[in-house]
C-alpha positions in Angstrom: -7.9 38.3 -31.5 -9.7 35.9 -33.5 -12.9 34.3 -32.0 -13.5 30.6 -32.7 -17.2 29.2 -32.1 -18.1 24.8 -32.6 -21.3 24.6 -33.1 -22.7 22.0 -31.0 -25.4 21.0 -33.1 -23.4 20.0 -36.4 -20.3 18.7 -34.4 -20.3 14.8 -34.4 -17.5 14.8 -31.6 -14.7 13.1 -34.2 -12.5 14.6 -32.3 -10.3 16.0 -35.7 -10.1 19.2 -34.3 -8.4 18.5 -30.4 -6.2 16.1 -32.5 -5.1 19.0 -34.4 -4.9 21.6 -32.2 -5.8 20.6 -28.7 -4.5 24.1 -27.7 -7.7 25.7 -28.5 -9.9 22.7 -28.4 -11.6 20.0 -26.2 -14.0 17.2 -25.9 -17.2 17.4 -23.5 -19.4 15.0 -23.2 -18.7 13.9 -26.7 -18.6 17.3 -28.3 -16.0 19.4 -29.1 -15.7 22.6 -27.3 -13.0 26.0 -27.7 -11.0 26.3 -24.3 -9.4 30.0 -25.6 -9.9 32.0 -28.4 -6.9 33.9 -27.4 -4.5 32.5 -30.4 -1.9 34.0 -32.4 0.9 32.8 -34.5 1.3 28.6 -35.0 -1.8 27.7 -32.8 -4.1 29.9 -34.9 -2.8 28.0 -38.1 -3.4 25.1 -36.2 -6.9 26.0 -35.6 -7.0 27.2 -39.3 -6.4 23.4 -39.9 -8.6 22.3 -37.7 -11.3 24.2 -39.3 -10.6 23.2 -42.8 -10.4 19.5 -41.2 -13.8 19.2 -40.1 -16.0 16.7 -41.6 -19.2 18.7 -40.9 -17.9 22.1 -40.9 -18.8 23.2 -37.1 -16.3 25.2 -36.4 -16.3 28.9 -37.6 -13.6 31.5 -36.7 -14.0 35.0 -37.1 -11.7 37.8 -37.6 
């Protein structure tokens, strides 16, 4: 299981990421947030993408 963190501080709620995989994430009061880290398969590519897409680089996934 792979854990996937947005860090609130450096996200700028663009909203690349739910666009990408809204799967795994969501916006909250204008900042993205991770509904389930529970991914396998085509939504943790997905998330992959959405982690290279970032503008500002908040989102971090871990092994």
């Amino acid at each position: 299981m792979k854990k996937i963190i947005v860090d609130a501080n450096l996200c700028t709620g663009c909203g690349l990421c739910v666009d990408i995989c809204p799967e795994v994430f969501e916006m909250k009061d204008d900042i993205s947030v991770v509904k389930t880290s529970d991914v396998s398969g085509e939504v943790a590519e997905k998330a992959k993408e959405a982690q290279e897409s970032c503008p500002v680089e908040a989102i971090t996934i871990e092994e």
